[in-house]
N, C-alpha and C positions, 0 to 999 in steps of 0.2 A: 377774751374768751379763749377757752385752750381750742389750738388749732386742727387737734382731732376731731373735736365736734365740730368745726365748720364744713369740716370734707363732708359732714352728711345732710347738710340741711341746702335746701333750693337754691338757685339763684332768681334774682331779682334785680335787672336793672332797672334803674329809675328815673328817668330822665327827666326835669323839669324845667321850661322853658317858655319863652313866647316863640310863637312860631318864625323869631330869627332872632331875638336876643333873650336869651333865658337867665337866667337869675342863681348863681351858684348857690345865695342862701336859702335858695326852698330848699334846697335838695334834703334837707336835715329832714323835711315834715316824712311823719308817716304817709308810708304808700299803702295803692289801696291795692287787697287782695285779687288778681288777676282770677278769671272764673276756666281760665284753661282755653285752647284752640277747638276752632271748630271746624268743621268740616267746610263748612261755606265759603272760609276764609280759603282754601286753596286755588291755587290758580296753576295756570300755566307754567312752566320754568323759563328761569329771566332767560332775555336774548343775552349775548353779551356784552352788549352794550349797558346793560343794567351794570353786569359786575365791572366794569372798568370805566370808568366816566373820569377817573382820574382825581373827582375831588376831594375834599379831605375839611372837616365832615361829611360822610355822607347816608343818607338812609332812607330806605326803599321800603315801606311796610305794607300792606292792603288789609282790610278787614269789615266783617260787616256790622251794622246795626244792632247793636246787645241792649240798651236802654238808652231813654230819653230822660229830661226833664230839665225846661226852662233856660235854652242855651245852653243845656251839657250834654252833650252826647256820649256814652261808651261804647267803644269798638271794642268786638275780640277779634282777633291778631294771630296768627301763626305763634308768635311769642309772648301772646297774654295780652293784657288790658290797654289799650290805647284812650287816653278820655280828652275830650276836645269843649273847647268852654269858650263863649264870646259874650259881652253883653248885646250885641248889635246883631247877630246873625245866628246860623243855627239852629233854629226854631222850626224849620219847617222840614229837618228830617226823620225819614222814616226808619222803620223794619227793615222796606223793601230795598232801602241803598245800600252802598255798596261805597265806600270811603278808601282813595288811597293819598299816602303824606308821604313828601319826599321833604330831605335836606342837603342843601346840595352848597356844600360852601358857605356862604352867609347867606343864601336865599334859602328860602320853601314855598311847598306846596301844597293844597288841601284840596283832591277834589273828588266831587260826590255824584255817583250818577245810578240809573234806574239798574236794578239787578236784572230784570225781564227782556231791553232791549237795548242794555249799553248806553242811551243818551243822557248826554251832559247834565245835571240839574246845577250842579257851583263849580266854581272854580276860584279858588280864595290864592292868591299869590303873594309872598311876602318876600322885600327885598331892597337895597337902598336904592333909595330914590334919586334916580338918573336922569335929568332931562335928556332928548333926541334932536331937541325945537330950538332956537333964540328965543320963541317966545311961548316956551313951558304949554306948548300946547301936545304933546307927546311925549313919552317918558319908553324908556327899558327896562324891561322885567326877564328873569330867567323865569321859563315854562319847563313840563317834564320834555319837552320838543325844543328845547334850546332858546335862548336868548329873542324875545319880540318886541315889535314897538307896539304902540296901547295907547289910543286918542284919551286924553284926557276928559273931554266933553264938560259934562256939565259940574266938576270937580275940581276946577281950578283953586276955586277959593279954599273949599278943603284942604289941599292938596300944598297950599300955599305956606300951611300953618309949620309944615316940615322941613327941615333945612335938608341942604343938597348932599345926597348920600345916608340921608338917617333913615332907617329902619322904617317900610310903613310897610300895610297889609290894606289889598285891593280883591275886590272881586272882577274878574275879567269876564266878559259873555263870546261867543267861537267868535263874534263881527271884532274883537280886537280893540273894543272901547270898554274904559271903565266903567262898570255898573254900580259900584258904593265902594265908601272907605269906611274899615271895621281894625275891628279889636280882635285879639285870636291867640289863644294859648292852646298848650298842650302838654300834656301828660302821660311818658310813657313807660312801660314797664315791660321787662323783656323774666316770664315765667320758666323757661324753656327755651330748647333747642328746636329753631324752626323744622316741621315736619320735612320728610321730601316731597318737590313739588313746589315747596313753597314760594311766593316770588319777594322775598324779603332779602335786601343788602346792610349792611352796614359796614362803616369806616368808621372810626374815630380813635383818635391819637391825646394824650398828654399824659399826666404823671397822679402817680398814686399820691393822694393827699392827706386821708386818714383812714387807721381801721378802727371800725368800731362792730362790735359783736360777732353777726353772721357776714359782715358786708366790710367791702372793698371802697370806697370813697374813690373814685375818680375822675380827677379834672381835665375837663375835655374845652374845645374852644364852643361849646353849645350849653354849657356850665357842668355839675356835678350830674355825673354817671354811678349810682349806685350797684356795685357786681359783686350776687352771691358766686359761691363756688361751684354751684350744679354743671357748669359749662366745661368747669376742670381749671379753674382759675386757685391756683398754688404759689405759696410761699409770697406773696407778694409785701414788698416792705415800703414806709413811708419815703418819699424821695422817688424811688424809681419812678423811670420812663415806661409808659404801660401802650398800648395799642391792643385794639380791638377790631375784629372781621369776623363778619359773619355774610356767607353767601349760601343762600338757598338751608340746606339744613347739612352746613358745617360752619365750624367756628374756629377761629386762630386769635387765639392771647400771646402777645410777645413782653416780656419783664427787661429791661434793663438796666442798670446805675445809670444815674442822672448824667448824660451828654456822651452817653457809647453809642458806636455806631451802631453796632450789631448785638442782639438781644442775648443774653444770659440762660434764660428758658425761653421755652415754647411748648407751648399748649395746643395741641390741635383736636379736635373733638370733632365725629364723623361716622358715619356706618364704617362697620368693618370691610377693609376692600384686600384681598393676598393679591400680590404682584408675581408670584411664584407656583408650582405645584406644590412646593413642599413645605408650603407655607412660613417660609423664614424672613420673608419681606412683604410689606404692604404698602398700598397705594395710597396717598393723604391728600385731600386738598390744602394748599397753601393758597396766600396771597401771591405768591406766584406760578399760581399754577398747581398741576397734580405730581407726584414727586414721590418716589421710593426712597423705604428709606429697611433696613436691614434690623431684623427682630428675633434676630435665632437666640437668644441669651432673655428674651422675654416669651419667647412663646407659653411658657405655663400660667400665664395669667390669661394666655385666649381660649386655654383647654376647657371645651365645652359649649364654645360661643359659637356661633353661626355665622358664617360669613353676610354681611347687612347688620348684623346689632351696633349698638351705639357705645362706639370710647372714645378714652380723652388718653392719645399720647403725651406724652413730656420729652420733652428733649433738650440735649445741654447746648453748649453755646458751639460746639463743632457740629451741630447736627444731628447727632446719633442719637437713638433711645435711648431713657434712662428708667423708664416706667410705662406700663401700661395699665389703666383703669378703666374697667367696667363704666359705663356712665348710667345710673339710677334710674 
């Protein structure tokens, strides 16, 4: 598809997975139309400890209740359609909850609680299975609260069926014992650039693997990330090293040749912030932080913008501006 038209159509990430080993060959299925962010889904801004945890996948969504039916739940999302699907669970949420998913390295997390007064209803945990015990009567799970041990109870034989370190998916109760062992996928779509406010992170790193029409093919260690250009995602060619960040409502796309240290472009997308009065420099969030960077040779593309609207810098591999874009 010629790459003018891409610059004007949405992005869409795609994510397709189990909730800790996901499957590169879904990625190809059509996704489903995201129905846009809602109000409900806002929360508080991450501490930050959200944006720094270090690991690599990582990702911090919240959202609420959009529709049911038959073990699938759909979340909207700050960034669009979250859809959650088990044969074994799932079945008894409502409207009224309130869903947040982390991914956090090769673990996740799924958990569901009252929107009225905060208490728990699930807590789904996924992660390799670790005994604690000689005799497998305790195991280790990463929680959004760091690393626990979890009586095994009445799950052993379950539990037994899984070799040491492979992938399962547990529901945990506050007492610290397992409540069942389930099945648990998910499906996510990033429509948009999370509002402000939002408490939505992402991390995810690997390499561009094919283009096909409006979309970006991105292989990630959680499988294929499909990314439109809405975010300000350019020029990106098969082979490159890609990375992805998004904290709260900014985002950094980094492009590289395949095994460079330091990225060739950079994409950053974010409200408009001047670091100056004379507006010739502005303030961006990066992954490392908030950073000026000098715009006097692009100012004509901010004439008329407000300081808070939303664009997408470019920048070349020393830093500097190369472009500034409006973001739709």
């Amino acid at each position: 598809m010629n790459p003018k038209r891409r610059r004007t159509i949405t992005l869409r990430l795609c994510l397709l997975a189990c909730l800790l080993s996901a499957t590169a060959a879904a990625a190809d299925e059509a996704a489903i139309p995201a129905p846009g962010a809602s109000d409900e889904t806002l929360t508080a801004p991450a501490t930050s400890d959200d944006a720094d945890t270090g690991a690599n996948p990582w990702i911090k969504v919240r959202g609420s209740v959009w529709r049911t039916k038959g073990g699938i739940v759909f979340l909207k999302t700050p960034i669009g359609l979250v859809t959650l699907s088990s044969k074994t669970c799932l079945r008894d949420v409502r409207g009224s909850h309130e869903v947040t998913f982390w991914v956090h390295g090769s673990s996740s997390a799924v958990e569901i609680r009252k929107k009225a007064d905060g208490s728990l209803i699930h807590l789904y945990l996924n992660g390799p299975l670790r005994y604690t015990s000689e005799d497998k009567t305790e195991l280790t799970l990463w929680t959004p609260d760091g690393e626990k041990p979890f009586a095994v109870g009445a799950h052993g034989r379950r539990l037994a069926a899984y070799g040491d370190d492979a992938p399962v998916t547990v529901e945990v109760g506050e007492g610290k014992t397992i409540l069942g062992v389930h099945d648990l996928q998910y499906d996510l779509q990033i429509g948009q650039v999370p509002p402000a406010g939002s408490d939505t992170h992402v991390v995810l790193t690997g390499t561009v693997s094919k283009l096909k029409s409006n979309f970006v093919f991105f292989r990630t260690p959680v499988g294929i990330v499909t990314v439109n250009n809405k975010v300000g995602l350019r020029k990106a060619k098969v082979g490159q090293d890609m990375a992805l960040h998004m904290h709260q409502n900014h985002v950094a796309i980094d492009l590289a040749p395949a095994g460079a240290e330091a990225p060739s472009h950079r994409f950053l997308t974010g409200p408009l912030t001047y670091a100056s009065t004379d507006k010739t420099e502005l303030m961006l969030w990066t992954p490392d932080g908030r950073q000026t960077f000098t715009a006097d040779h692009s100012t004509r593309a901010l004439a008329g913008l407000k300081e808070g609207a939303m664009v997408t810098v470019e920048l070349n591999a020393q830093g500097s501006i190369v472009q500034i874009h409006r973001l739709n």
